[in-house]
C-alpha positions as a printed Julia matrix, in Angstrom:
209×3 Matrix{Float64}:
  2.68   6.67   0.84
  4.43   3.99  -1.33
  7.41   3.87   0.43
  5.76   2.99   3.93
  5.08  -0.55   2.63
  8.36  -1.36   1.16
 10.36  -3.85   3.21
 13.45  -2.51   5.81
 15.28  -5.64   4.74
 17.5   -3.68   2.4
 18.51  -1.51   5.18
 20.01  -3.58   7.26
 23.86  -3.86   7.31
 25.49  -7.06   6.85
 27.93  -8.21   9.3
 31.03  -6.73   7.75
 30.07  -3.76   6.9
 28.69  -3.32  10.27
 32.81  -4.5   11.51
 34.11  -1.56   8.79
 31.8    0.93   9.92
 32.57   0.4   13.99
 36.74   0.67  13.05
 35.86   3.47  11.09
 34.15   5.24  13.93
 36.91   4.15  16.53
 39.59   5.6   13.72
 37.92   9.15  14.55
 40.31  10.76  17.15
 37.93  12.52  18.68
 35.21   9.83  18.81
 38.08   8.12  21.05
 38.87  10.84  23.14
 34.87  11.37  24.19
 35.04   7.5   24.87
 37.99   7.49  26.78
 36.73  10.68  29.05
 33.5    8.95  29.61
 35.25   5.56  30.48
 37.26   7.52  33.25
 33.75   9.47  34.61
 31.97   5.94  34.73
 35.14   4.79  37.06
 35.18   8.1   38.96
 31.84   8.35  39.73
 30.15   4.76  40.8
 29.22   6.3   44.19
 25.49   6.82  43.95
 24.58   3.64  45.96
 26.75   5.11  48.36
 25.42   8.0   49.43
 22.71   6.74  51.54
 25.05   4.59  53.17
 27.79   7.25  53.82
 24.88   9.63  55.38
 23.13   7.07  57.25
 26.73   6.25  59.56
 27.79   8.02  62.06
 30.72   9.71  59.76
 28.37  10.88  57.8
 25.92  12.37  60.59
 23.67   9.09  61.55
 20.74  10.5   59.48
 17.51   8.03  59.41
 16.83   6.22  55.73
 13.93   8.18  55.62
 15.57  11.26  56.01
 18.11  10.45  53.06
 16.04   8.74  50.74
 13.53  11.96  51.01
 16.27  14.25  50.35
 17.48  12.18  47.2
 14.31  13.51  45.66
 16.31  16.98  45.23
 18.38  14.64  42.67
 15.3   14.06  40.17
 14.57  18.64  40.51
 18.23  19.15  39.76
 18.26  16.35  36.6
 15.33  17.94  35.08
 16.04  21.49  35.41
 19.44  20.82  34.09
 18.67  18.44  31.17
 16.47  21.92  30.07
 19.33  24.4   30.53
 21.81  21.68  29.03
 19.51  21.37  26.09
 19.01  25.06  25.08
 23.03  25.33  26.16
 23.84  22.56  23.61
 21.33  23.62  20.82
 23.12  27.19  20.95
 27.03  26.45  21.77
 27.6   22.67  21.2
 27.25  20.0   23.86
 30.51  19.89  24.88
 29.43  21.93  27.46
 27.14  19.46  28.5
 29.83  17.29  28.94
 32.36  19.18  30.37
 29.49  20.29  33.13
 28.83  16.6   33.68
 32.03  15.38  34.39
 32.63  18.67  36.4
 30.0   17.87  38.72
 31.19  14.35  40.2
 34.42  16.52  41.24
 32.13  18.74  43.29
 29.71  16.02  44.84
 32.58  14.26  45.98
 34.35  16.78  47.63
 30.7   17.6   49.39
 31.06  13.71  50.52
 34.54  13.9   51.31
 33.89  17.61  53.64
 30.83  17.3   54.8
 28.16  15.59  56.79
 24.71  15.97  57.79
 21.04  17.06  56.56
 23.24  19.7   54.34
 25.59  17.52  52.67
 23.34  15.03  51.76
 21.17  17.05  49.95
 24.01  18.99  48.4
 25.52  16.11  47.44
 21.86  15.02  45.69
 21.66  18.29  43.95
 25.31  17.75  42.57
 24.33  13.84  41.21
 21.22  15.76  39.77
 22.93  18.17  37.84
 25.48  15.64  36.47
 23.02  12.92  35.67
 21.04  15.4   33.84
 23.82  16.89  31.83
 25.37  13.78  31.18
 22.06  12.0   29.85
 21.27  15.11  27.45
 24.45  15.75  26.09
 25.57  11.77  25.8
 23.51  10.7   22.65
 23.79  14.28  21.12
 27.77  13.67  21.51
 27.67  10.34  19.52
 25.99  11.58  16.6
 27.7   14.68  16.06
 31.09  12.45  15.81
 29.58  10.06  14.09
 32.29  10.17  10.76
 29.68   8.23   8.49
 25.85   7.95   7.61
 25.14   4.97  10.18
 24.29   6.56  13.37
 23.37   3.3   14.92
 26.35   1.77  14.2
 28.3    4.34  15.13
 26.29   4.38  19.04
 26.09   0.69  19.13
 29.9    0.79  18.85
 29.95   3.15  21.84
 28.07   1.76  24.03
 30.12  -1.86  23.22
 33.5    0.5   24.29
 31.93   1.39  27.2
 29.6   -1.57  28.51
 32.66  -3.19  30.64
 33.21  -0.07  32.26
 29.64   0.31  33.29
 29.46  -3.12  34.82
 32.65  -3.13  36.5
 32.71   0.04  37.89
 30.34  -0.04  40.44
 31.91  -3.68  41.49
 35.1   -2.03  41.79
 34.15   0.46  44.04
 32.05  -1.84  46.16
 35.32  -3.89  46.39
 37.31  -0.81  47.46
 34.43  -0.01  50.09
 35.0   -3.42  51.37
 38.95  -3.3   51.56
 39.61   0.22  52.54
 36.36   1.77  53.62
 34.1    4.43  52.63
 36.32   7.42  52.31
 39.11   6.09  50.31
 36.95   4.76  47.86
 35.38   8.54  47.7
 38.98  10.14  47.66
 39.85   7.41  45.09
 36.81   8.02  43.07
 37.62  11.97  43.2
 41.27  11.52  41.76
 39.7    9.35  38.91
 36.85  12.12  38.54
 39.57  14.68  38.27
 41.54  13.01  35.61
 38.49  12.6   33.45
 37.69  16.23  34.06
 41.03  17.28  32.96
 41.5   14.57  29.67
 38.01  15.59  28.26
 38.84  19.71  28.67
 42.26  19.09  27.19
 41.73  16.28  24.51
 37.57  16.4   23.47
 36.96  19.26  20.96
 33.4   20.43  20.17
 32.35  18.2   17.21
């Protein structure tokens, strides 16, 4: 075919049209509103590393490492059974669901780390970080293009993920911080009020694109 050999040169985007298209994207209300509920999840929900601590001291029930890191391999079931039921979910009803399910689930795992302890609540809590992780990663990238408000779908996710890179890195330092100054459970109960507020802003503000 012809057009395999001819140059991508052409297609690149020059600098500021690359600048018009990301304010163009940010100008999309809802593009901001999915940005802003996914900013508040990444703060609410920074906890993964720890689990194995919480479950592994005596508040949590004193379990061995090899104990909890075996039962973190429910995690991986839950992700990929859920990115499959997300996936035929979103290809049918929009992946708003996926969404909403995603940032539903943090509210649940950490009420399973705030309530419970033991073999039980460990893997509970695994299943719950499954299901979100799974849900989130499916429905994510899905999400971006089906705001995207022009014909540049890279610019439109590489302006995303710019939005939402300093949440991503400080998050988890933030709530290793809080660990540090408060302890393990007020960083979860902190992390659950967050959680809840992102839970509520992307019901009541995100519309299915």
């Amino acid at each position: 075919d012809p057009a395999e050999s001819e140059t991508e040169t052409g297609h690149l985007l020059s600098r500021p049209v690359l600048l018009r298209l990301f304010f163009r994207s940010l100008r999309e209300p809802n593009f901001r509103n999915y940005l802003v509920g996914r900013i508040l999840a990444t703060f609410g929900f920074s906890v993964l590393p720890f689990i194995i601590i919480y479950y592994q001291s005596g508040q949590g029930g004193g379990l061995d490492y090899g104990q909890v890191i075996s039962f973190s391999a429910v995690s991986w079931i839950a992700q990929s059974a859920t990115a499959i039921v997300v996936g035929r979910m979103g290809d049918r009803r929009g992946h708003r669901l996926g969404a909403l399910l995603g940032a539903s689930m943090p509210v649940v795992t950490l009420l399973v780390l705030i309530l419970s302890h033991g073999p039980g609540g460990c893997i509970a809590a695994y299943v719950g970080t499954g299901i979100c992780l799974g849900a989130v990663g499916l429905s994510h990238y899905n999400l971006l293009i089906e705001t995207c408000p022009h014909d540049s779908y890279a610019a439109h996710i590489t302006v995303a993920n710019l939005v939402m890179m300093p949440a991503t890195l400080l998050a988890p330092l933030l709530a290793g911080l809080l660990v540090e100054w408060t302890g393990i459970m007020i960083m979860f109960k902190v992390s659950l009020t967050v959680s809840v507020v992102a839970l509520l802003w992307l019901i009541l503000r995100f519309k299915e694109p």
